[in-house]
TISE-791012 format. One line per field, with one value per atom (N, C-alpha, C): atom name; residue number from 1; x, y, z; residue in three letters. Coordinates in pm, whole numbers. Example, Ala and Ser with C-alpha at 12.3 -4.5 7.8 and 13.67 -1.06 7.14 Angstrom:
atom c(N CA C N CA C)
nr c(1 1 1 2 2 2)
c1 c(1319 1230 1320 1285 1367 1290)
c2 c(-569 -450 -330 -225 -106 3)
c3 c(780 780 780 708 714 787)
rest c(ala ala ala ser ser ser)
This chain:
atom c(N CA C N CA C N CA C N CA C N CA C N CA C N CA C N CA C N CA C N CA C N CA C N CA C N CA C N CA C N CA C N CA C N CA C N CA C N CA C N CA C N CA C N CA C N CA C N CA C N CA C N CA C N CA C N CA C N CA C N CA C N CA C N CA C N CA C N CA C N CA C N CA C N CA C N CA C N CA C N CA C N CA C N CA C N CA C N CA C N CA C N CA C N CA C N CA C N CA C N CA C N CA C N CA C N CA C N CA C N CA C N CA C N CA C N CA C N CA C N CA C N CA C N CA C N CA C N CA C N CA C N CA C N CA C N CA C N CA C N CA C N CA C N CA C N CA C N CA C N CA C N CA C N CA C N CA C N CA C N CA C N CA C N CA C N CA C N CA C N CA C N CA C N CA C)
nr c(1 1 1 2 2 2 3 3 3 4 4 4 5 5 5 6 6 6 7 7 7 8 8 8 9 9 9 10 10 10 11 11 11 12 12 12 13 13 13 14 14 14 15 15 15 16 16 16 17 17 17 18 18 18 19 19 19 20 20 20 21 21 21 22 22 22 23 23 23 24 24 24 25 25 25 26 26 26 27 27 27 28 28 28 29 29 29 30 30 30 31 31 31 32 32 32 33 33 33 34 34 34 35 35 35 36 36 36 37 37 37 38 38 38 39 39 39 40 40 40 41 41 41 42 42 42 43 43 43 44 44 44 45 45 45 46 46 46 47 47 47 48 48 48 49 49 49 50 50 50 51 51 51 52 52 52 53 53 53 54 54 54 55 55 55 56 56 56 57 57 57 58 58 58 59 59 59 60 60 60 61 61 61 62 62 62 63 63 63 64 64 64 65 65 65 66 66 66 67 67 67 68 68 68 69 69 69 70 70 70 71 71 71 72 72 72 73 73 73 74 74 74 75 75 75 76 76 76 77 77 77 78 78 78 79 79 79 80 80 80 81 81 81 82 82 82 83 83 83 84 84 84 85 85 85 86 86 86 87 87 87)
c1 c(7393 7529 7533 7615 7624 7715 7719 7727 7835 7937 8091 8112 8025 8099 8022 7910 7857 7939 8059 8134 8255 8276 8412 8386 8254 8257 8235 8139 8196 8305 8381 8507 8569 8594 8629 8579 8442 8419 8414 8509 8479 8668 8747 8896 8888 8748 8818 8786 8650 8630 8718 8757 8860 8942 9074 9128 9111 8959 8938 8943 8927 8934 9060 9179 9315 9326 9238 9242 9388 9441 9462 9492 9395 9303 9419 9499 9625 9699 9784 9853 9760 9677 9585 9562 9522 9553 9672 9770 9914 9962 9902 9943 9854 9735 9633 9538 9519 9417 9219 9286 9154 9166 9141 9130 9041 9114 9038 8930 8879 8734 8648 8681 8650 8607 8733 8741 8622 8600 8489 8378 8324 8228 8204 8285 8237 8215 8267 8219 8082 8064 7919 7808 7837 7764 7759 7815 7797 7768 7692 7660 7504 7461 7397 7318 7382 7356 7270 7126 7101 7088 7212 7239 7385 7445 7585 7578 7529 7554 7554 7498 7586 7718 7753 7840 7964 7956 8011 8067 7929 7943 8058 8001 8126 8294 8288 8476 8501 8432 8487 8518 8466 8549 8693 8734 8917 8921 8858 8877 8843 8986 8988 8896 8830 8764 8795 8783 8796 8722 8634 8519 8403 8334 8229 8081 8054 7932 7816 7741 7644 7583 7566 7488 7574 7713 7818 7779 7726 7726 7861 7988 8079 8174 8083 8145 8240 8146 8200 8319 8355 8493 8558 8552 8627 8674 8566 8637 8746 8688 8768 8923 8906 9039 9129 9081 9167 9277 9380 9505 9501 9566 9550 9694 9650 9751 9898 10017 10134 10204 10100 10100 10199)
c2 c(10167 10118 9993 9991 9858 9742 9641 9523 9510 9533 9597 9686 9761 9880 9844 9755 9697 9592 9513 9444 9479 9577 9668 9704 9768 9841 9722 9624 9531 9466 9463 9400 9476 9632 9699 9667 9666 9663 9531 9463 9283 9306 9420 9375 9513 9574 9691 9650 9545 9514 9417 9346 9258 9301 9410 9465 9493 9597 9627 9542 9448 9333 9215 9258 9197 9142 9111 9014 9090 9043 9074 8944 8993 8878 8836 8905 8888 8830 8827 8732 8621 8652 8507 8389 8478 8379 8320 8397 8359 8213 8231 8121 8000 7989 7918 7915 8028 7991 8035 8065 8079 8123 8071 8046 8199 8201 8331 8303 8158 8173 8173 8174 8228 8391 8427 8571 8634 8571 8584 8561 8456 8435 8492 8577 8669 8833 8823 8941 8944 8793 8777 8833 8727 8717 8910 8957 9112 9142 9122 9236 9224 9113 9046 9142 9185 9241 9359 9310 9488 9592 9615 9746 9796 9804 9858 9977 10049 10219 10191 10138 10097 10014 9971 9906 10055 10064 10201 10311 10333 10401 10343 10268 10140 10178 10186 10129 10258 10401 10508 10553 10505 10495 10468 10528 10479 10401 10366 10254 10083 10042 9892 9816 9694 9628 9488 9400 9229 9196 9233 9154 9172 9147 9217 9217 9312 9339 9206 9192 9084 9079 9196 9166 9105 9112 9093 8951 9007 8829 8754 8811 8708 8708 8735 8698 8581 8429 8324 8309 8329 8313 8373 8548 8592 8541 8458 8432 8297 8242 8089 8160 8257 8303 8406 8453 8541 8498 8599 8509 8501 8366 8335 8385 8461 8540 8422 8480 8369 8304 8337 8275 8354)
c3 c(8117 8113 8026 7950 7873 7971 7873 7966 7976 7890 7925 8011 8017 8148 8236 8289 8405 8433 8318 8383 8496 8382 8422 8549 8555 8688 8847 8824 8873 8916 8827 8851 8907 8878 9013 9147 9146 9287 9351 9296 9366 9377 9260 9319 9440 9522 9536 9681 9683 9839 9888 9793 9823 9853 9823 9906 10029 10043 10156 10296 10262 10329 10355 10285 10301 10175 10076 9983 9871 9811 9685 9543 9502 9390 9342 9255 9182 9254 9366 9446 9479 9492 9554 9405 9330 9182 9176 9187 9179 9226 9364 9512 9417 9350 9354 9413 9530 9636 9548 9440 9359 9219 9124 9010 8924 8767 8686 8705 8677 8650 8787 8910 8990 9047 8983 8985 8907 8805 8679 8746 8798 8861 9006 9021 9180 9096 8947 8893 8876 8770 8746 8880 8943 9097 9160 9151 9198 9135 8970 8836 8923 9023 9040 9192 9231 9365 9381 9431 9407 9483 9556 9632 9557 9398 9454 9467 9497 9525 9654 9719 9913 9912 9800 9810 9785 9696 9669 9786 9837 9911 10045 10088 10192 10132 10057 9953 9962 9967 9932 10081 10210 10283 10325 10408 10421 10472 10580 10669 10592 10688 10596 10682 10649 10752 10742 10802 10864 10786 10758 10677 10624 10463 10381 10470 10388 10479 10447 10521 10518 10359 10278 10149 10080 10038 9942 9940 9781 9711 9756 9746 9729 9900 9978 10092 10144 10118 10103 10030 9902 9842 9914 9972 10023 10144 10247 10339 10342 10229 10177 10130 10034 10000 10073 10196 10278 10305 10306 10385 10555 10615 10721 10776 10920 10955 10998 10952 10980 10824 10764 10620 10496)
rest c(unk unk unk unk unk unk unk unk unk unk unk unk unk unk unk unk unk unk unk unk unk unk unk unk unk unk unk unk unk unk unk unk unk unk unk unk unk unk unk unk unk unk unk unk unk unk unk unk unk unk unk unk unk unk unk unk unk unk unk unk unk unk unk unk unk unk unk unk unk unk unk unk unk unk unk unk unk unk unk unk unk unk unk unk unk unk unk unk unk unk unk unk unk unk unk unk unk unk unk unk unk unk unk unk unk unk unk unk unk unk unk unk unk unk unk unk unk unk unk unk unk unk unk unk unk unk unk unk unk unk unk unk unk unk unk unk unk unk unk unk unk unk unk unk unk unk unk unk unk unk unk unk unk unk unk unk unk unk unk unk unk unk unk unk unk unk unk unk unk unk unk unk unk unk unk unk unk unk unk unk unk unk unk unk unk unk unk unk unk unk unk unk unk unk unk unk unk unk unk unk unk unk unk unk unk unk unk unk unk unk unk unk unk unk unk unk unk unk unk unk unk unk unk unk unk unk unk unk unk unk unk unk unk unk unk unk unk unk unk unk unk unk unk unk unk unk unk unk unk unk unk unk unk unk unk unk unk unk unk unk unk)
């Protein structure tokens, strides 16, 4: 895979767990609660991970969940940028 389509595909899977998880990157940029180059750097950080074919596998599930699984490099942002219920 070249390093363009290891980005690409990354970046899917950092906007796809983020969903899974309540996030949505694009509104959350929006608000401020986290910045492009953030977003960039939780891509980097997952090109980084070496299980994504479990990661994969997780997202192609239906079920939404509370929260990334223990490997996800970018757990931490996600839990900094979740929305807080009421909000």
């Amino acid at each position: 895979m070249s390093n363009r389509e290891t980005l690409k595909h990354h970046a899917g899977l950092v906007d796809q767990m983020a969903t899974r998880v309540g996030i949505d990157l694009e509104d959350a940029a929006l608000r401020g609660d986290v910045s492009i180059d953030e977003i960039s750097e939780a891509v980097l950080r997952c090109t980084g991970c070496a299980n994504p074919g479990h990661c994969e596998a997780l997202l192609a599930q239906v079920a939404v969940s509370q929260d990334t699984p223990e490997y996800c490099r970018n757990k931490g942002l996600f839990a900094q940028i979740k929305p807080r219920k009421g909000r």
